[in-house]
C-alpha positions as CSV (number, residue, x, y, z in Angstrom):
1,X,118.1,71.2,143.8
2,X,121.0,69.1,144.1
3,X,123.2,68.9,141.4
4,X,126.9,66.6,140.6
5,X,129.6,68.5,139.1
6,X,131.6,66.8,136.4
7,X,135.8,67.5,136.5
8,X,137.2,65.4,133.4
9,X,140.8,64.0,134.1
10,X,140.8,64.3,138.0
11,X,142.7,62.1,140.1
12,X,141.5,59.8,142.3
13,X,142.5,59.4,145.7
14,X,140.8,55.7,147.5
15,X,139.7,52.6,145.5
16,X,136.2,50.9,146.3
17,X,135.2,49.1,143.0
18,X,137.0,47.5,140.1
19,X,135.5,46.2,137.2
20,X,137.2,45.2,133.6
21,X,134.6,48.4,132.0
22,X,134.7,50.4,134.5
23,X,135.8,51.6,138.0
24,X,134.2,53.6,140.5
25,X,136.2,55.5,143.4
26,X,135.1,57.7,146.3
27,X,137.5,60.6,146.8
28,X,137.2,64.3,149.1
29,X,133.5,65.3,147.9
30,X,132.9,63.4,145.3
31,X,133.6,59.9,143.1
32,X,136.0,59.2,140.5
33,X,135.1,57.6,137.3
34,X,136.8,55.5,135.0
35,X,135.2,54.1,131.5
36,X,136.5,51.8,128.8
37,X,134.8,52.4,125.2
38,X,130.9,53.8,127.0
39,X,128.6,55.1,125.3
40,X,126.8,56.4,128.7
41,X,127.1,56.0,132.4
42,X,124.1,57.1,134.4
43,X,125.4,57.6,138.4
44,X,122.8,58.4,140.8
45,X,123.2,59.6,144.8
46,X,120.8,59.7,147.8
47,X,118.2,59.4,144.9
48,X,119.6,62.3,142.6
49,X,120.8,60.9,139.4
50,X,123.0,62.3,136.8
51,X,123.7,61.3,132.8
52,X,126.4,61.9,130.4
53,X,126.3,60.5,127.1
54,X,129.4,60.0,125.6
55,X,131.8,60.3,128.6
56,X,135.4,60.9,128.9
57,X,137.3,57.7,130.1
58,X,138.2,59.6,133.0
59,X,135.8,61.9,134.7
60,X,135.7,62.9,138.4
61,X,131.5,63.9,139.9
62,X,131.6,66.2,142.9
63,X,128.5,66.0,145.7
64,X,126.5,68.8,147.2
65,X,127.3,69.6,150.6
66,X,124.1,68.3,152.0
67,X,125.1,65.1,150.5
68,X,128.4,64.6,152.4
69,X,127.0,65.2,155.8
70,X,126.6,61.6,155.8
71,X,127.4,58.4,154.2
72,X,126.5,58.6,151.3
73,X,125.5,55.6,148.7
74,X,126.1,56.1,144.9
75,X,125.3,53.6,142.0
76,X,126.7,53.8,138.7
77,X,125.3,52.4,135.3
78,X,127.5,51.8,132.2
79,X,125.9,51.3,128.8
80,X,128.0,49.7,126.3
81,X,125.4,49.7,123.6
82,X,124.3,46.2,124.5
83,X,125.0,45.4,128.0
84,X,124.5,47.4,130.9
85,X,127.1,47.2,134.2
86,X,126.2,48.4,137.8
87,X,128.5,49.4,140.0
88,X,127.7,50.4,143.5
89,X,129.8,51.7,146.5
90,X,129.1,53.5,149.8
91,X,131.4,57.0,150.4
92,X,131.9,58.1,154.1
93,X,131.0,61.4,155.5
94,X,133.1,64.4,155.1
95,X,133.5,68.4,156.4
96,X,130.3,70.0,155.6
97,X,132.3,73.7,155.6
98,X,135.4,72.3,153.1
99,X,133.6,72.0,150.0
100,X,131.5,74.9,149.3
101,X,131.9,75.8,146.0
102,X,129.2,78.9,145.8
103,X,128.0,82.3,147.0
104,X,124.8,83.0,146.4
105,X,123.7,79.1,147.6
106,X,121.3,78.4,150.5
107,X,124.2,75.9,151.5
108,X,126.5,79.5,152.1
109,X,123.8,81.8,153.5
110,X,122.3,79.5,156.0
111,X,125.5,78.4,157.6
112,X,127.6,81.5,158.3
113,X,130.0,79.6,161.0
114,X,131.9,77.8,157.7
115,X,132.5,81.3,156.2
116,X,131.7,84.5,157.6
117,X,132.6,86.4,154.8
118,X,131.4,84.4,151.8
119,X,127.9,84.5,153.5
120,X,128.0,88.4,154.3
121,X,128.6,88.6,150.9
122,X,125.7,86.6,149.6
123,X,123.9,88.1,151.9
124,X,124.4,91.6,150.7
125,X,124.0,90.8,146.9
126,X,120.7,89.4,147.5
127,X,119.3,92.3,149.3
128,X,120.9,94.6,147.0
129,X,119.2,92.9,144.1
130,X,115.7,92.9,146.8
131,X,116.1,96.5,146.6
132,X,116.7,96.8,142.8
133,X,113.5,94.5,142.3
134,X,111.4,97.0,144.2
135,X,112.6,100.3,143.0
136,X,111.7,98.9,139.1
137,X,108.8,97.6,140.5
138,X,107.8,101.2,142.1
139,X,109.5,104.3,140.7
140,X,110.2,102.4,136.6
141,X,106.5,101.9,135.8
142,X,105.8,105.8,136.0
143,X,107.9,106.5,133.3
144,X,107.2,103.3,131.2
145,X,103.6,102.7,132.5
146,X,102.5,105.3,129.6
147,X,102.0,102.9,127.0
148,X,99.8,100.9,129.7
149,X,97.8,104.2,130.6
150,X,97.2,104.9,126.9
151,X,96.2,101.1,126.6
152,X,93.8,101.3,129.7
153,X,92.1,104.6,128.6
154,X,91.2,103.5,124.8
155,X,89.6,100.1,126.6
156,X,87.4,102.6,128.8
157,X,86.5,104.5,125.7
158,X,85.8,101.1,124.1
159,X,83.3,100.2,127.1
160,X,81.5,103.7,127.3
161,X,80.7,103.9,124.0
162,X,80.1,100.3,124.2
163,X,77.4,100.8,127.1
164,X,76.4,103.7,125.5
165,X,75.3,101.8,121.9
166,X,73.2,99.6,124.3
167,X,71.3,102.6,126.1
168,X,70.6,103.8,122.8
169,X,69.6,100.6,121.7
170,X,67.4,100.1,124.8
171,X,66.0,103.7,124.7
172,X,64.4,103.0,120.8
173,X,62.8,100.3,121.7
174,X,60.9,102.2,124.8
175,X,60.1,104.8,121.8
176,X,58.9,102.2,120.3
177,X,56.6,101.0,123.0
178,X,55.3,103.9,123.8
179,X,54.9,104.8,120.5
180,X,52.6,101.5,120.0
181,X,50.6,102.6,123.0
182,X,49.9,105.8,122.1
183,X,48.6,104.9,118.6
184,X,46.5,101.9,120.7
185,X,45.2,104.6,123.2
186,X,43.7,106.8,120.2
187,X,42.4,103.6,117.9
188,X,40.3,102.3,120.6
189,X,37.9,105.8,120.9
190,X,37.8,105.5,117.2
191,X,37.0,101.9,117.4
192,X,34.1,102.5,120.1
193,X,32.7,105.6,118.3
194,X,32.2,103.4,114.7
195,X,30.5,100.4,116.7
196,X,28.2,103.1,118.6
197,X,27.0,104.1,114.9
198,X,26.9,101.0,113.5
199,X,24.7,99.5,116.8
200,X,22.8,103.1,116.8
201,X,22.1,102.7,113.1
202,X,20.8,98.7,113.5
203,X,18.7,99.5,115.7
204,X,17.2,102.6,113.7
205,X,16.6,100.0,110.9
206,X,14.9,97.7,113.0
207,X,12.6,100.1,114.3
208,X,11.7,102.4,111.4
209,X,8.6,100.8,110.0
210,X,6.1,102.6,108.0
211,X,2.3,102.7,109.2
212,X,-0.4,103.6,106.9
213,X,-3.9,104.4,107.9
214,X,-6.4,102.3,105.8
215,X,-10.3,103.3,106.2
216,X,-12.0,99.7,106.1
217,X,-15.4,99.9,104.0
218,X,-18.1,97.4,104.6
219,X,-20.5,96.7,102.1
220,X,-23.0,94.7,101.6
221,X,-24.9,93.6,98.6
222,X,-28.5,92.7,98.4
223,X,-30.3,90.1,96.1
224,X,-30.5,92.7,93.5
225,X,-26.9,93.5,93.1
226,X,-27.0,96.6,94.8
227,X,-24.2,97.9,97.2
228,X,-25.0,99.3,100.3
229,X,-23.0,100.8,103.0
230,X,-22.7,98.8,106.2
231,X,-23.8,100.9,109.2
C-alpha cells in the first residue's frame, strides 16, 4: 500500500507552483508544502491521495519508492472553508535505491542490489518470525490445547447422550408397537370364537322347532244326532 510521509518545517529545495494560498514544490522524494490560514489540503499522487486537516503552514510529504521510478504527477487541494484551490505540478524521476526508509518493506527485500545488508536483515527477521509462527502453531497448543480437549470431550458426551435419548425414544415406541400387536393377535381368536357362538347359537334357534303328534278323529253324525267313528 503506498503511503506519503508528512515532515512539518522541511525545506524545500526547487520551485514549481506559486499561488497567493498556497505553494507547491517538488524536492529529493517528495513535495514541499506551503499553506496560508487552511483548514485542509488533500494532495494526491499516481492516484494515492492523502488528507490532513488542519495543516501546519509548512509541511514537507515524502513518495514511496515505487513512485519516484518515474515522473510522477501530484495535485494538491486547499480548503479554506469556502473556496477550494488546485494546485498541480509534475516531479521528475529520481534514485529508486536513495530513499528507502524501511526494513521489513517489499521495496527492501525484493531489491537487494540497493542494500545488501538492510535486505539480509529483513530477510532474516521474517523467517525468524516464520519459524516462531510455526513452533506456537505446533509445540504451544499441547500445553494450552487442554481447555480445547476438555471443551471437545463434554460436546461428545453432549451428542452420545444426545443420540442415546433418541434410541431410547425410538426403542418405546417399537414396545409400543409390538405391544399393540400382540394384544391384536390374541383379541382376534377371542373375537372369532364369540361370532362362532353367536352364528352357532342363531342357527340352533332357527332350527329348534317343536313337533307334536296330533291323532285326527273323524266323525260323522247321522240324522239322529248320533256320532259315529269314520272308518
Amino acid at each position: 500500500m503506498t503511503m506519503l510521509l508528512f515532515i512539518p518545517g522541511a525545506l524545500s529545495l526547487s520551485p514549481s507552483a506559486t499561488l497567493t494560498r498556497g505553494q507547491l514544490r517538488c524536492i529529493e522524494g517528495g513535495v514541499f508544502i506551503t499553506t496560508r490560514h487552511m483548514r485542509s489540503f488533500e494532495l494526491c499522487v499516481e492516484g494515492t491521495c492523502q488528507v490532513s486537516n488542519d495543516p501546519r503552514d509548512n509541511e514537507t510529504i515524502l513518495f514511496p519508492p515505487e513512485v519516484l521510478l518515474h515522473e510522477h504527477h501530484v495535485q494538491l487541494k486547499l480548503f479554506d472553508g469556502q473556496n477550494v484551490t488546485v494546485l498541480e505540478t509534475s516531479c521528475p524521476e529520481v534514485a529508486f535505491c536513495e530513499h528507502f526508509r524501511c526494513w521489513l518493506c517489499t521495496a527492501n527485500i525484493l531489491n537487494p542490489q540497493c542494500s545488501p545488508r538492510t535486505a539480509i536483515a529483513g530477510i532474516a527477521i521474517l523467517t525468524y518470525i516464520a519459524i516462531a509462527l510455526l513452533y506456537a502453531l505446533c509445540y504451544v497448543p499441547l500445553v494450552i490445547g487442554k481447555p480445547f480437549r476438555i471443551c471437545g470431550r463434554v460436546t461428545w458426551a453432549i451428542c452420545r447422550g444426545f443420540c442415546w435419548s433418541l434410541r431410547q425414544i425410538w426403542r418405546g415406541q417399537g414396545h409400543r408397537r409390538r405391544r399393540y400387536d400382540v394384544e391384536t393377535l390374541l383379541r382376534a381368536p377371542l373375537i372369532a370364537i364369540v361370532m362362532v357362538v353367536a352364528i352357532a347359537q342363531t342357527t340352533s334357534a332357527c332350527q329348534d322347532i317343536n313337533v307334536y303328534s296330533s291323532e285326527n278323529s273323524i266323525f260323522t253324525i247321522s240324522s239322529e244326532g248320533k256320532k259315529k267313528n269314520a272308518p
